[in-house]
DOPAMI-991046 format. One line per field, with one value per atom (N, C-alpha, C): residue in three letters; z negated, x, y; atom name. Coordinates in pm, 1 decimal. Layout:
REM residues N
residuo	ALA | ...
pz	Z | ...
px	X | ...
py	Y | ...
atomo	CA | ...
END
This chain:
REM residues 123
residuo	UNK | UNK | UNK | UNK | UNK | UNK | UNK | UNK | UNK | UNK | UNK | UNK | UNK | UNK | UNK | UNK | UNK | UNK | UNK | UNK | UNK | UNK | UNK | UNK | UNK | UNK | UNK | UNK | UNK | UNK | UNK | UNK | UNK | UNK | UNK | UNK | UNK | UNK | UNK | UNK | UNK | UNK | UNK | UNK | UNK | UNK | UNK | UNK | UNK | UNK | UNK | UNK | UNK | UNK | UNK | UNK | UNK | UNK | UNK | UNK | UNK | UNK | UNK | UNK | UNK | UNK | UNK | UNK | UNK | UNK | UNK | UNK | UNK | UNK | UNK | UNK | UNK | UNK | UNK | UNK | UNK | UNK | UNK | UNK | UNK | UNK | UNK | UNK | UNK | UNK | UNK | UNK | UNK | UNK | UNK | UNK | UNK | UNK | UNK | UNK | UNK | UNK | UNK | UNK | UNK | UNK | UNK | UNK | UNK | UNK | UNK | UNK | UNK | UNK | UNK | UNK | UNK | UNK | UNK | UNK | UNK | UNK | UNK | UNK | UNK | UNK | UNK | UNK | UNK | UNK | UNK | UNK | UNK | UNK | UNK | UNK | UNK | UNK | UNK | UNK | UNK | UNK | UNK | UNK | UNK | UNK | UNK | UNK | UNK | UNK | UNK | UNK | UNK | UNK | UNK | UNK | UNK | UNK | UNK | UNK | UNK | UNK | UNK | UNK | UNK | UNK | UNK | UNK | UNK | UNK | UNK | UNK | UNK | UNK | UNK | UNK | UNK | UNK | UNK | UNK | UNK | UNK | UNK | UNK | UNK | UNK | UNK | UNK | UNK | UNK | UNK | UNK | UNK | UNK | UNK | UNK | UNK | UNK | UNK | UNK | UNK | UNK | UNK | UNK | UNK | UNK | UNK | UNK | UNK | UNK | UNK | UNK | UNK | UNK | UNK | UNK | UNK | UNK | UNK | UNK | UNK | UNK | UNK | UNK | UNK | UNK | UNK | UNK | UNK | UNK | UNK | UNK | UNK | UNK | UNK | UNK | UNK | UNK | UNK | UNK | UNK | UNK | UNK | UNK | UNK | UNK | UNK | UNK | UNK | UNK | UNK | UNK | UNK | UNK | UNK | UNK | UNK | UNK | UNK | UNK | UNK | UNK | UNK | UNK | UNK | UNK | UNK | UNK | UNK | UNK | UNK | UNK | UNK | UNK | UNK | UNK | UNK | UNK | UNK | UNK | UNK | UNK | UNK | UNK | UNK | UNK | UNK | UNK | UNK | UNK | UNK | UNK | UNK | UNK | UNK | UNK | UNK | UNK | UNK | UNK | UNK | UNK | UNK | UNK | UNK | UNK | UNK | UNK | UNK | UNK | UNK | UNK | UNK | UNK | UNK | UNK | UNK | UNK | UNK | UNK | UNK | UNK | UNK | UNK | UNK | UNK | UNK | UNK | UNK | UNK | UNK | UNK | UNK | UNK | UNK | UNK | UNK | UNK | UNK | UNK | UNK | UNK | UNK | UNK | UNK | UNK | UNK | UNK | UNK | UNK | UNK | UNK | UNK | UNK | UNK | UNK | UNK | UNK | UNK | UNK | UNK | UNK | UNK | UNK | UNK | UNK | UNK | UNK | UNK
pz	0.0 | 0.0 | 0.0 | 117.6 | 108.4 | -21.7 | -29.4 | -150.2 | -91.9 | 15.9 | 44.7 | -7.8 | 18.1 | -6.9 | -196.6 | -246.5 | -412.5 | -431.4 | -399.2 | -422.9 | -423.8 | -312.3 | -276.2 | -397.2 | -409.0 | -505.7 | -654.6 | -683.4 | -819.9 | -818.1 | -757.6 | -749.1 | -746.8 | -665.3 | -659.4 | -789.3 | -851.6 | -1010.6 | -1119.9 | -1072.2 | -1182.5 | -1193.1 | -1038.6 | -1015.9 | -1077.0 | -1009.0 | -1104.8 | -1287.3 | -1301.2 | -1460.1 | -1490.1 | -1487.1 | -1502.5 | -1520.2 | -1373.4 | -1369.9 | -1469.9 | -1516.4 | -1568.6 | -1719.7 | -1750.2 | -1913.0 | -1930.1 | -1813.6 | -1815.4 | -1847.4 | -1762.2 | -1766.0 | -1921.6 | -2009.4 | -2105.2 | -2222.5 | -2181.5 | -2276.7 | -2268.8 | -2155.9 | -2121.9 | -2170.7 | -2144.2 | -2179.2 | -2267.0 | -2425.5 | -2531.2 | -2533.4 | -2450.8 | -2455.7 | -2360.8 | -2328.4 | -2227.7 | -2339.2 | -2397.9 | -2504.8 | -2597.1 | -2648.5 | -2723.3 | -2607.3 | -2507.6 | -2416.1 | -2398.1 | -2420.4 | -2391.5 | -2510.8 | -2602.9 | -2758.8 | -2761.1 | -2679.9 | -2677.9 | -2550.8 | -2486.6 | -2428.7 | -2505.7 | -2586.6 | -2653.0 | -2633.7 | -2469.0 | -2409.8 | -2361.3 | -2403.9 | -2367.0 | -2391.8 | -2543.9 | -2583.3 | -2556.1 | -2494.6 | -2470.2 | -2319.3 | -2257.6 | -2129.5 | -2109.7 | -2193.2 | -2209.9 | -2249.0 | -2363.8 | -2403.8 | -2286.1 | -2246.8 | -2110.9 | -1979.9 | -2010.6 | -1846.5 | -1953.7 | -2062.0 | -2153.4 | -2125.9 | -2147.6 | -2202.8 | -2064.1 | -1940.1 | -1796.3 | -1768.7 | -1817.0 | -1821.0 | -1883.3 | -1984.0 | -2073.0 | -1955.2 | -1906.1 | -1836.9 | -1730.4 | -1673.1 | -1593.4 | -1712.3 | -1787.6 | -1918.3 | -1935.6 | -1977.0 | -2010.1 | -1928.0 | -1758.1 | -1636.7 | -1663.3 | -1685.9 | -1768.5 | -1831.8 | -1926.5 | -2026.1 | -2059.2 | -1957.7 | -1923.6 | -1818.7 | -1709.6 | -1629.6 | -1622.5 | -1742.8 | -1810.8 | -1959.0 | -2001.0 | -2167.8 | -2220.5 | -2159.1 | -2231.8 | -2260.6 | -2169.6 | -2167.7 | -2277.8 | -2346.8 | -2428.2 | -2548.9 | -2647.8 | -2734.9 | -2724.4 | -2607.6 | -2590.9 | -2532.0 | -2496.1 | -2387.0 | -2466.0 | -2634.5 | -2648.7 | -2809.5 | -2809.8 | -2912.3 | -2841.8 | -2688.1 | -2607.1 | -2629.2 | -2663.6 | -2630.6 | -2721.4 | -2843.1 | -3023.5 | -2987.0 | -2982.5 | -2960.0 | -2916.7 | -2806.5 | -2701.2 | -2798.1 | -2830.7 | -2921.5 | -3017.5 | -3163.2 | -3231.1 | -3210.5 | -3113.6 | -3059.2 | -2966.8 | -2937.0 | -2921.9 | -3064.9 | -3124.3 | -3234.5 | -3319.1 | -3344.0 | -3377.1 | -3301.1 | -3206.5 | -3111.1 | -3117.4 | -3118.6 | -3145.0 | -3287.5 | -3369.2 | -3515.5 | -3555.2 | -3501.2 | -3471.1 | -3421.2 | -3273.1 | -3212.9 | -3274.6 | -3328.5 | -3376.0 | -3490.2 | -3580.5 | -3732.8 | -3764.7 | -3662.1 | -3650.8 | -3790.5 | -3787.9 | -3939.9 | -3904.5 | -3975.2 | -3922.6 | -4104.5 | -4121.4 | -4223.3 | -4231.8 | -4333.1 | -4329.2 | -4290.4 | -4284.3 | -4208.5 | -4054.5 | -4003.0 | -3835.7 | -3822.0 | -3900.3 | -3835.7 | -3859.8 | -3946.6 | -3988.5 | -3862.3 | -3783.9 | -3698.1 | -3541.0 | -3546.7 | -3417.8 | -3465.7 | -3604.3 | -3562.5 | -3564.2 | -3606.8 | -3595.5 | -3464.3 | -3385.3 | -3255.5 | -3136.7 | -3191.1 | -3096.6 | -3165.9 | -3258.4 | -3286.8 | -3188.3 | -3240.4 | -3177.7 | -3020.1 | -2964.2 | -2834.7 | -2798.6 | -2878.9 | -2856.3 | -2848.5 | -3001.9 | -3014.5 | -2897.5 | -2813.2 | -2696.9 | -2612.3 | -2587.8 | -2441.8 | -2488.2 | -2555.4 | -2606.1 | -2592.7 | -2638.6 | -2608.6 | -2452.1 | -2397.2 | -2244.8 | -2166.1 | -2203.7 | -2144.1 | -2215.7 | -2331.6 | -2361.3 | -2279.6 | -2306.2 | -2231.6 | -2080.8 | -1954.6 | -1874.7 | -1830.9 | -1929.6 | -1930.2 | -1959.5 | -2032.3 | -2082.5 | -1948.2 | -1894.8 | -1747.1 | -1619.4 | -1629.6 | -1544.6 | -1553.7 | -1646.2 | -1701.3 | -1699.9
px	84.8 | 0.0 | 89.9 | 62.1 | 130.9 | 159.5 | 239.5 | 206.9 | 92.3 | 31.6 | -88.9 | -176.1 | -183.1 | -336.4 | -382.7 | -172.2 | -217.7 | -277.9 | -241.6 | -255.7 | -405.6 | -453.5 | -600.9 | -651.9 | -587.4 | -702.8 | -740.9 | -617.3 | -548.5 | -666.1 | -634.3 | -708.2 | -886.2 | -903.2 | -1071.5 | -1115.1 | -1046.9 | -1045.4 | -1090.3 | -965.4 | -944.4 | -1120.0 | -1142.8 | -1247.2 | -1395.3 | -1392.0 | -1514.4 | -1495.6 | -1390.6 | -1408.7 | -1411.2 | -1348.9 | -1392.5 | -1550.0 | -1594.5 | -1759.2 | -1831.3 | -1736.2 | -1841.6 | -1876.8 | -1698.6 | -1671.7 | -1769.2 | -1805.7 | -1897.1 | -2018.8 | -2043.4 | -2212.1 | -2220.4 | -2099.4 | -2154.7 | -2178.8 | -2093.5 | -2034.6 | -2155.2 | -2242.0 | -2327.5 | -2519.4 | -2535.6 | -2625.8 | -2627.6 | -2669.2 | -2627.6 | -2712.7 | -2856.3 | -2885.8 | -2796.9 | -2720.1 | -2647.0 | -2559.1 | -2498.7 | -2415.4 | -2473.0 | -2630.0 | -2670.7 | -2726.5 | -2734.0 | -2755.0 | -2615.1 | -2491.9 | -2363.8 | -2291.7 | -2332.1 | -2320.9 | -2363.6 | -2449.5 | -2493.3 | -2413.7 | -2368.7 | -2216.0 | -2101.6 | -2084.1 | -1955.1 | -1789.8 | -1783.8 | -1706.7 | -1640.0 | -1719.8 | -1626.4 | -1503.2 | -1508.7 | -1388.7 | -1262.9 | -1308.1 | -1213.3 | -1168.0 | -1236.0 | -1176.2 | -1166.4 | -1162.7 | -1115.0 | -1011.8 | -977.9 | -844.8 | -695.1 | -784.5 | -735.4 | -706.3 | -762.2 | -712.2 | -663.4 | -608.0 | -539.5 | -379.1 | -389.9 | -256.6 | -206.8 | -234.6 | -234.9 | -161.0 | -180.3 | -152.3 | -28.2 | 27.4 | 140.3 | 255.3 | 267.0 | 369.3 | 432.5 | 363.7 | 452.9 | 503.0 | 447.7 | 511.0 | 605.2 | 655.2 | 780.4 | 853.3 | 815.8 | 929.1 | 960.8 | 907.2 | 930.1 | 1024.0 | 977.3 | 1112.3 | 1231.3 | 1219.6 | 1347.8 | 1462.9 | 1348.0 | 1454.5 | 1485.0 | 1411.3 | 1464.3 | 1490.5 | 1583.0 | 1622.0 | 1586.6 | 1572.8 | 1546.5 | 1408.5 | 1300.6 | 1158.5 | 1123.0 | 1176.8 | 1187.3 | 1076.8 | 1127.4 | 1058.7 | 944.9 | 902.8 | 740.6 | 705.1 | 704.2 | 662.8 | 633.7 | 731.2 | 691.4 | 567.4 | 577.2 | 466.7 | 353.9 | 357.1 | 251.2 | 173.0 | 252.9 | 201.8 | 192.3 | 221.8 | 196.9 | 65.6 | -12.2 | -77.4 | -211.5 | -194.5 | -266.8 | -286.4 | -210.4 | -203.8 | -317.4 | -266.8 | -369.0 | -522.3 | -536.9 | -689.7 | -739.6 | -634.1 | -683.3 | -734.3 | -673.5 | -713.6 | -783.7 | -807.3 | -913.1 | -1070.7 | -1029.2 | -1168.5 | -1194.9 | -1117.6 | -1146.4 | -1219.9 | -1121.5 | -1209.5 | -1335.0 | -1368.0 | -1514.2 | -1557.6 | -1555.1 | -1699.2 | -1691.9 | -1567.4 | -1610.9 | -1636.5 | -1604.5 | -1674.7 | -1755.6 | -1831.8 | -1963.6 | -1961.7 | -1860.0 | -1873.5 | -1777.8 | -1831.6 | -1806.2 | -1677.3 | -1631.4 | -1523.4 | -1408.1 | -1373.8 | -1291.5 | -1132.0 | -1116.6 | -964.6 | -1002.7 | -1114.5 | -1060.6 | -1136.7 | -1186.1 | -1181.2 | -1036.4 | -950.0 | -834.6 | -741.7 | -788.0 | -675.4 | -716.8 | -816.5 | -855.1 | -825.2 | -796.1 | -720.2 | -562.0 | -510.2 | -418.9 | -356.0 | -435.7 | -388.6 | -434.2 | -535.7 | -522.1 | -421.4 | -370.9 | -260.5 | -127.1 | -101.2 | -10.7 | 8.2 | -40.1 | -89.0 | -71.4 | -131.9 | -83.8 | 59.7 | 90.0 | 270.5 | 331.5 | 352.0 | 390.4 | 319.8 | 254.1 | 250.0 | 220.7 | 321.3 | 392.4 | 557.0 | 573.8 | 709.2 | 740.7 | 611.7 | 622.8 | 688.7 | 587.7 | 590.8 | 714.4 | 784.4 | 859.1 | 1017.3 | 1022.3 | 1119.6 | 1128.0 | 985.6 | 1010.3 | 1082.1 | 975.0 | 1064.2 | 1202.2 | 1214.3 | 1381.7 | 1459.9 | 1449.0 | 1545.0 | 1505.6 | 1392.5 | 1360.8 | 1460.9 | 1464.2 | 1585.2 | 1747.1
py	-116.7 | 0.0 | 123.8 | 214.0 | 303.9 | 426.9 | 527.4 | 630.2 | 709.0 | 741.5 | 780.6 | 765.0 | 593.9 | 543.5 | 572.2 | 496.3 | 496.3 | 633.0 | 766.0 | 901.2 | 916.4 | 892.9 | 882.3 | 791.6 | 707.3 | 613.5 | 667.3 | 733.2 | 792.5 | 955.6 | 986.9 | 1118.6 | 1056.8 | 964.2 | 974.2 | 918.5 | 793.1 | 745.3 | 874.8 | 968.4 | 1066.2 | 1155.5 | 1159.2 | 1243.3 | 1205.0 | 1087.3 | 965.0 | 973.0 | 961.0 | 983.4 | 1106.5 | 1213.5 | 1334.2 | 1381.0 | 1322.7 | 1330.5 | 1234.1 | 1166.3 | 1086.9 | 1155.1 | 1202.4 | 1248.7 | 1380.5 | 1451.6 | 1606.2 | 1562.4 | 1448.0 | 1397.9 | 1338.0 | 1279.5 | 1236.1 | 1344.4 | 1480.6 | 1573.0 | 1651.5 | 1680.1 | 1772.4 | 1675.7 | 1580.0 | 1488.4 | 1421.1 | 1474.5 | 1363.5 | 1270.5 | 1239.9 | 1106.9 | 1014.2 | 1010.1 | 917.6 | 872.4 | 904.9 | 893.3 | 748.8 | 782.8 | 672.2 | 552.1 | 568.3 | 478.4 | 371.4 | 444.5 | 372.2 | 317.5 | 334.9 | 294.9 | 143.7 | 124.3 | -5.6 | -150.3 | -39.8 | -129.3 | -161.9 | -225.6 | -261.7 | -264.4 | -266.9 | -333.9 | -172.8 | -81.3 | 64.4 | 94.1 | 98.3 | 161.3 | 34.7 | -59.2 | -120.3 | -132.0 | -63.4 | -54.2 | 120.6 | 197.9 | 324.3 | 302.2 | 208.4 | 160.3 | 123.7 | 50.0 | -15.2 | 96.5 | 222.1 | 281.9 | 397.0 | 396.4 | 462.9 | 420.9 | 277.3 | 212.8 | 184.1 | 192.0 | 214.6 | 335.3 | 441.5 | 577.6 | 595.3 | 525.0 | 526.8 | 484.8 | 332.8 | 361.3 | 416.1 | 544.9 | 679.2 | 770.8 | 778.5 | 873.0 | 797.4 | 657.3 | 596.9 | 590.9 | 625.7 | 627.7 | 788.9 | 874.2 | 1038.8 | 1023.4 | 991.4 | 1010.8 | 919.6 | 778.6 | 715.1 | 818.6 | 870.6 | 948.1 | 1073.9 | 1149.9 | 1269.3 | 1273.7 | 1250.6 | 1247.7 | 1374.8 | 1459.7 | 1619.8 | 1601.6 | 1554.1 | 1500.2 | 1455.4 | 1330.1 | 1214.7 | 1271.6 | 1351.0 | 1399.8 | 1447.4 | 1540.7 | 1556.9 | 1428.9 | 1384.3 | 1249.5 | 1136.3 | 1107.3 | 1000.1 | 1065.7 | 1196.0 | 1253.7 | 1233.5 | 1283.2 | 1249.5 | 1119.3 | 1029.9 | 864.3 | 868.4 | 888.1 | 863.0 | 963.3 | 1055.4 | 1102.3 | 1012.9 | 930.7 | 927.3 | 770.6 | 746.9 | 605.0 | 608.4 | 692.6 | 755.0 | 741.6 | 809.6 | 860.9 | 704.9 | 638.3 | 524.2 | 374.9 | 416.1 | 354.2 | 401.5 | 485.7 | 577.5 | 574.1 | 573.9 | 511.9 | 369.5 | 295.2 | 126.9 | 141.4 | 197.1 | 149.7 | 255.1 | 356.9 | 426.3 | 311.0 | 248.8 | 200.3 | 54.5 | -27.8 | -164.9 | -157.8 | -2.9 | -49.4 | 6.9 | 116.7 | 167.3 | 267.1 | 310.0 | 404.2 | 542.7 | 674.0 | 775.9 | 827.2 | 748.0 | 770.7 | 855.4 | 958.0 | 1073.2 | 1031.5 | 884.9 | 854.5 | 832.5 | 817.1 | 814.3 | 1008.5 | 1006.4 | 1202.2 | 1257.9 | 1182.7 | 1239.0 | 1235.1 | 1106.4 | 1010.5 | 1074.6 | 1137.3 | 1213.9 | 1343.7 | 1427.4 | 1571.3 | 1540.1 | 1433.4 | 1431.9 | 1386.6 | 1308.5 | 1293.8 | 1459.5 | 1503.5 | 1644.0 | 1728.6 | 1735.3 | 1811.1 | 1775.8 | 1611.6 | 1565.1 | 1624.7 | 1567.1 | 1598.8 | 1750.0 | 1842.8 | 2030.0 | 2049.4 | 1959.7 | 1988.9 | 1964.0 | 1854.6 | 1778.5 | 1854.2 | 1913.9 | 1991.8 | 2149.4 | 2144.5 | 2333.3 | 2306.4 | 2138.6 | 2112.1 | 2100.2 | 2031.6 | 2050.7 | 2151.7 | 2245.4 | 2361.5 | 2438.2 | 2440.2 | 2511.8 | 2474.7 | 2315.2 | 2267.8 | 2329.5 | 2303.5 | 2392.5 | 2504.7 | 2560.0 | 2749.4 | 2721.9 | 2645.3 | 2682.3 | 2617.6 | 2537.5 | 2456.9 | 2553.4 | 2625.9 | 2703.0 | 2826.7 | 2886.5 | 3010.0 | 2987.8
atomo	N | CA | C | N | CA | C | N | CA | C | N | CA | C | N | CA | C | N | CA | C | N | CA | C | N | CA | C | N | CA | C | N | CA | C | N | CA | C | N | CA | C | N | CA | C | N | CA | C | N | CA | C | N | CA | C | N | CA | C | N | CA | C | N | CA | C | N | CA | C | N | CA | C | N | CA | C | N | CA | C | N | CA | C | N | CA | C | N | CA | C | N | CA | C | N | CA | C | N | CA | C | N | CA | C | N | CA | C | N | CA | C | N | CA | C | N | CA | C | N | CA | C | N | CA | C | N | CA | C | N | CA | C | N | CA | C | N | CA | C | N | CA | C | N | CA | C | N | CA | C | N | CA | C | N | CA | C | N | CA | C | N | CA | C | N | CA | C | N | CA | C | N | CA | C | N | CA | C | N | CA | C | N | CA | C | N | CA | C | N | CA | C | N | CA | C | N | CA | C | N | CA | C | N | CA | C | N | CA | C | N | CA | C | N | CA | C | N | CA | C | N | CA | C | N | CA | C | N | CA | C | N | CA | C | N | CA | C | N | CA | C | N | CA | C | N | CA | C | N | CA | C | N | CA | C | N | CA | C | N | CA | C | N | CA | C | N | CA | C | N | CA | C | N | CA | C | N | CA | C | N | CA | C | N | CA | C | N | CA | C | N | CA | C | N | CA | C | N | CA | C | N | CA | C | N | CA | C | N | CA | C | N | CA | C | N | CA | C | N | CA | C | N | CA | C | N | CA | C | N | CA | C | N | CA | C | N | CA | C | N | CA | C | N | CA | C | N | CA | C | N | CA | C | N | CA | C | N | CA | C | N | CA | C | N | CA | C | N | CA | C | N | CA | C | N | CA | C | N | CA | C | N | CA | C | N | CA | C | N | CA | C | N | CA | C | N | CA | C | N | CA | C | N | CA | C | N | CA | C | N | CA | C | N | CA | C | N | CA | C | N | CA | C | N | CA | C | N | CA | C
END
């Protein structure tokens, strides 16, 4: 498969979920309609942990990268386990609200480090 086609495929994926994440964000009955699929957060999981290894080809072939890149994935980790144990233990408990601000923090730090690293190789 050419890098064309993957590009195309990658982009229309991205586009479909995007649309899908607005329609759930904007319609909160769709939300309790999908609560009753089980099998979500585990294939959100799954095109999560999919996503991780181009970040590990990142920061294998830029060492300056390394530090935002792997906060990124501790981040992205977090909020993944945090979502597993929301939808399989069906309980809204003050350690996974803890484990979802701490993964959007994470996640800010690492793309301020992003962007700071930028600017600085850019200068």
């Amino acid at each position: 498969m050419s890098h064309k086609k993957i590009l195309i495929l990658i982009l229309t994926l991205a586009v479909f979920l995007g649309c899908a994440f607005i329609w759930l964000e904007f319609i909160p009955a769709s939300i309790s309609k999908l609560e009753s699929f089980h099998l979500l957060p585990f294939v959100l999981a799954l095109f999560g942990c999919v996503s991780l290894y181009p970040l590990y080809r990142l920061a294998k072939n830029r060492p300056s990268y390394s530090l935002p890149t792997f906060l990124f994935i501790g981040g992205l980790c977090l909020m993944l386990v945090a979502t597993i144990f929301h939808f399989s233990l069906h309980s809204d408990e003050a350690w996974i609200e803890w484990l979802y601000d701490m993964s959007k923090a994470i996640c800010l730090v690492s793309c301020l480090l992003f962007v700071w690293k930028g600017v600085r190789q850019h200068n």
